[in-house]
C-alpha positions as CSV (number, residue, x, y, z in Angstrom):
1,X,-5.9,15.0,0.9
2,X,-4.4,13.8,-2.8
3,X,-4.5,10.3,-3.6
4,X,-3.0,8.2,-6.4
5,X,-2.8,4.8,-7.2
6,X,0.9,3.4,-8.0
7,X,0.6,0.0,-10.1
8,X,4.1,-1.4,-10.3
9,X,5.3,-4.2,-12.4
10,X,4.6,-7.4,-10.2
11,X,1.4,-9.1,-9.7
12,X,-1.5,-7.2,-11.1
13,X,-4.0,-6.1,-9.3
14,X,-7.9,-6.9,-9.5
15,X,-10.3,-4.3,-11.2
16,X,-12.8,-4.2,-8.1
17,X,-9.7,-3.0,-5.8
18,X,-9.0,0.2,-8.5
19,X,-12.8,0.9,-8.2
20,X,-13.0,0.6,-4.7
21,X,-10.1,2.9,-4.1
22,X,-11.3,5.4,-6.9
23,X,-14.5,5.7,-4.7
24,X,-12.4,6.7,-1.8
25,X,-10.9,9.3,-3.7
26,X,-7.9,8.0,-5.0
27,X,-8.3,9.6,-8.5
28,X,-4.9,9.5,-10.0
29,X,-3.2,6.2,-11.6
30,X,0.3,6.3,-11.7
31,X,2.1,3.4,-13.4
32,X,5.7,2.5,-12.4
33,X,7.4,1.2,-15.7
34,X,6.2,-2.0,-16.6
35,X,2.9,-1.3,-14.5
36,X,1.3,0.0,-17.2
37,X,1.2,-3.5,-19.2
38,X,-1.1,-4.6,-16.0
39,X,-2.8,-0.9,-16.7
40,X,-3.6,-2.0,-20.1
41,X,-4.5,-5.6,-19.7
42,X,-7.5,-4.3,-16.9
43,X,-8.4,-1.6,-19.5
44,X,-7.1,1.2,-17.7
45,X,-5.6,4.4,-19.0
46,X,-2.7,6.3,-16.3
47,X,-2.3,9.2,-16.0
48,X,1.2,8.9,-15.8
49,X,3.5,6.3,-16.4
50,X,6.8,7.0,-14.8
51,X,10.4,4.9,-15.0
52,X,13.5,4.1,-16.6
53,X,11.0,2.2,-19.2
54,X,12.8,-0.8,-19.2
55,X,10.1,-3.0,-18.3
56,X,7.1,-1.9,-20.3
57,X,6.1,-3.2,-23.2
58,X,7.0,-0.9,-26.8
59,X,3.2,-1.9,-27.8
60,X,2.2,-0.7,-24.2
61,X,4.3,2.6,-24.5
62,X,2.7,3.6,-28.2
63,X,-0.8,2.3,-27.0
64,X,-0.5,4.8,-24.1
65,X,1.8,8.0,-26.0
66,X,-0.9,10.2,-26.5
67,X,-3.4,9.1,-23.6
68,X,-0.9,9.4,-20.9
69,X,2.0,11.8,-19.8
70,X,5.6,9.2,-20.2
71,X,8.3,10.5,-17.9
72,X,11.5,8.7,-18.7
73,X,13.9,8.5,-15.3
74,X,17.2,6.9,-16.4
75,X,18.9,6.9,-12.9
76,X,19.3,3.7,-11.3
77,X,19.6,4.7,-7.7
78,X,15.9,4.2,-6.9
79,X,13.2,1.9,-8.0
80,X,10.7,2.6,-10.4
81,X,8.3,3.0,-7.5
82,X,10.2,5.4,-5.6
83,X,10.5,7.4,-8.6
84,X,6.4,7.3,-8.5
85,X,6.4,8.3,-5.3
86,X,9.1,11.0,-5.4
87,X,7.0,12.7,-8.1
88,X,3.9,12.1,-6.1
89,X,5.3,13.9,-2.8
90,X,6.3,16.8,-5.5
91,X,2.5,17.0,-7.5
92,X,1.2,17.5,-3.5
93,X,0.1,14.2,-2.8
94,X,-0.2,12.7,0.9
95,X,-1.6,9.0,0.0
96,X,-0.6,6.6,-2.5
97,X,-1.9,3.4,-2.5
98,X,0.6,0.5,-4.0
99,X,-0.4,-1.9,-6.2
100,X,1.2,-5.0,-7.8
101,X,4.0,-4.9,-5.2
102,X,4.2,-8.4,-4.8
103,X,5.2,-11.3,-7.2
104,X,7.4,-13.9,-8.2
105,X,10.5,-12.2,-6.5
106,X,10.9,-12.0,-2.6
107,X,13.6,-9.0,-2.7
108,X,11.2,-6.9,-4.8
109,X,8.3,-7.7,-2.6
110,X,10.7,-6.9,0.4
111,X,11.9,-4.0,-1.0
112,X,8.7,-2.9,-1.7
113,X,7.3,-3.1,1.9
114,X,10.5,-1.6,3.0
115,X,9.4,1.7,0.7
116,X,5.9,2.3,3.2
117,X,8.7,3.0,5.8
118,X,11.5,4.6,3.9
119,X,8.6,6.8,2.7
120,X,6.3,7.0,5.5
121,X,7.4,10.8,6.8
122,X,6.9,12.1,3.5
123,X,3.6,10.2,2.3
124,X,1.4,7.3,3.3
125,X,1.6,4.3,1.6
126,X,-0.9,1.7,1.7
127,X,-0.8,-1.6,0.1
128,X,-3.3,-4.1,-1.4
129,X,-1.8,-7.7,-2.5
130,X,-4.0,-10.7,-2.6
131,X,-6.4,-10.1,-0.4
132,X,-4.5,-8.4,2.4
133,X,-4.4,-4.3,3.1
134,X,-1.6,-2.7,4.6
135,X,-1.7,0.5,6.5
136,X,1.2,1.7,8.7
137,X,0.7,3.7,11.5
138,X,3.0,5.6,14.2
139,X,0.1,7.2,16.4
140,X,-3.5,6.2,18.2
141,X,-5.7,5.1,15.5
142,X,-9.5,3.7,15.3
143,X,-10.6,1.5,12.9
144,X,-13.7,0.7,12.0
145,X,-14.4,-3.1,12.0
146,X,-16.9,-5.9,12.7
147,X,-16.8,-8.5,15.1
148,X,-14.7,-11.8,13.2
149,X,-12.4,-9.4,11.0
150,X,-9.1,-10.7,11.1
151,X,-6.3,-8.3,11.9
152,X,-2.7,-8.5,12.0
153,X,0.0,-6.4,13.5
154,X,3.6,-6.0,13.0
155,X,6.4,-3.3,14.7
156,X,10.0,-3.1,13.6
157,X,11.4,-1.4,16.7
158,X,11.6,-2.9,20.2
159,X,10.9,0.3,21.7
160,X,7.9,0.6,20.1
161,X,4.6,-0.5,22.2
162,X,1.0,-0.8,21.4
163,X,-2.3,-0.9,23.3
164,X,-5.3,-2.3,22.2
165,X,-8.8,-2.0,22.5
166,X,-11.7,-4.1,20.4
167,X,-9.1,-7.2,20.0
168,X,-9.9,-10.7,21.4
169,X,-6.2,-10.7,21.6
170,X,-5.6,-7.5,24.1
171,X,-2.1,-6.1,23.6
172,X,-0.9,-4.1,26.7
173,X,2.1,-1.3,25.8
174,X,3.5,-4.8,24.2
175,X,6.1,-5.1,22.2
176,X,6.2,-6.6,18.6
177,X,9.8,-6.6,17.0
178,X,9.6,-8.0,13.9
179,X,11.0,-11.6,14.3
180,X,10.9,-11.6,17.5
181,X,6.9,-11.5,18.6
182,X,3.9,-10.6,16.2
183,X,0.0,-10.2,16.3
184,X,-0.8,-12.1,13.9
185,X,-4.1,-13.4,12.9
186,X,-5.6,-11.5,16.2
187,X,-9.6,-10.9,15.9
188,X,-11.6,-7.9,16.1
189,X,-14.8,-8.4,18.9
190,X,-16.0,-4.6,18.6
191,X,-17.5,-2.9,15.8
192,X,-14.2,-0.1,16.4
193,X,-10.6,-1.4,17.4
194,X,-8.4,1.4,19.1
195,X,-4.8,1.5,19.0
196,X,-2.1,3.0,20.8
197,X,1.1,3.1,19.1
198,X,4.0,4.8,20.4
199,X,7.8,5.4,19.3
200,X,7.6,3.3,15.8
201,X,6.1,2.0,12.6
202,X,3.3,-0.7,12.9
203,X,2.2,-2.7,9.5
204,X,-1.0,-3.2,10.2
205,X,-3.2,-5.9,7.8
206,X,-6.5,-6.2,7.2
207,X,-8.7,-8.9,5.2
208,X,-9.2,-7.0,1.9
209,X,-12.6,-8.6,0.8
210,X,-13.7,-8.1,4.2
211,X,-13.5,-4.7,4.5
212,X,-14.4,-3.7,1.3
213,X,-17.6,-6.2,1.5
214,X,-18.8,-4.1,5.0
215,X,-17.1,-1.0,3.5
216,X,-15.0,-0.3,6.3
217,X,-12.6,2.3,5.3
């Protein structure tokens, strides 16, 4: 599988989740437009820095010209980080995870978190902001855990049901419409938690420092 990082232009990420993520083999930095300020500030070098440029810095752009491959994308039908993404499907990746997705502005941090879906038949995106960790899943998947992690689950479709195994909070073919009913905050007792998602998308989130600290992806 092909991984790459996408740093986008909101809140920058921390330095220890780049090298965490690098050990899992995501290899490739990809900044979205003004990402690459955040890029530069953590001392990192992209390989690519992809957008309509509108949003990094002209100091940024030279510092980068001949360490990193610029793509300018003047079309204003996507966001810079669909643009990242589109080029990522095309280079033959299947994993990107998002960075700096979250900020000071709601509608690009909901935009954002709409992308993982709009996206999620073509390639997986996973997010890290704060300390939480997104993963979306549409099938049964086993996560390794520890008994205390906190995990969180949200669906967007009423049809879609999940089953649970390993949670102190069991979940039996329920149903978690997003504004409706969630999971949230539910607690792992088993050192695996099973899930059993069927007909939809399910968000789930995971403490950050806690699985990197027991390394648990």
């Amino acid at each position: 599988m092909k991984k790459c990082i996408i740093i986008a232009n909101g809140r920058a990420p921390s330095k220890k989740v780049i090298n965490f993520f690098e050990k899992k083999g995501y290899t490739t930095l990809i900044c979205a437009d003004g990402g690459a300020n955040s890029a530069k500030k953590l001392g990192l070098v992209p390989d690519y820095i992809i957008g309509d440029l509108d949003s990094v810095n002209p100091e940024t752009l030279k510092y980068f010209s001949d360490k990193s491959t610029i793509i300018k994308i003047k079309r204003q039908n996507d966001t810079d980080v669909e643009k990242c993404l589109k080029f990522a499907i095309k280079k033959g990746f299947t994993e990107a995870l998002l960075l700096g997705v979250t900020g000071d502005r709601l509608d690009h941090t909901i935009c954002n978190l709409g992308i993982v879906l709009k996206f999620f038949n073509k390639i997986k995106c996973n997010v890290v902001a704060e300390n939480s960790f997104l993963t979306p899943s549409n099938q049964s998947i086993t996560l390794k855990s520890k008994p205390g992690e906190t995990i969180s689950l949200y669906a967007f479709d009423s049809k879609t049901k999940i089953s649970s195994y390993g949670l102190k909070y069991q979940l039996k073919n329920s149903r978690l419409p997003f504004g409706e009913r969630e999971s949230t905050s539910n607690v792992a007792t088993q050192n695996e938690v099973k899930l059993n998602i069927r007909d939809g998308i399910v968000f789930i989130i995971r403490d950050f420092n806690f699985i990197a600290k027991n390394d648990l992806i």
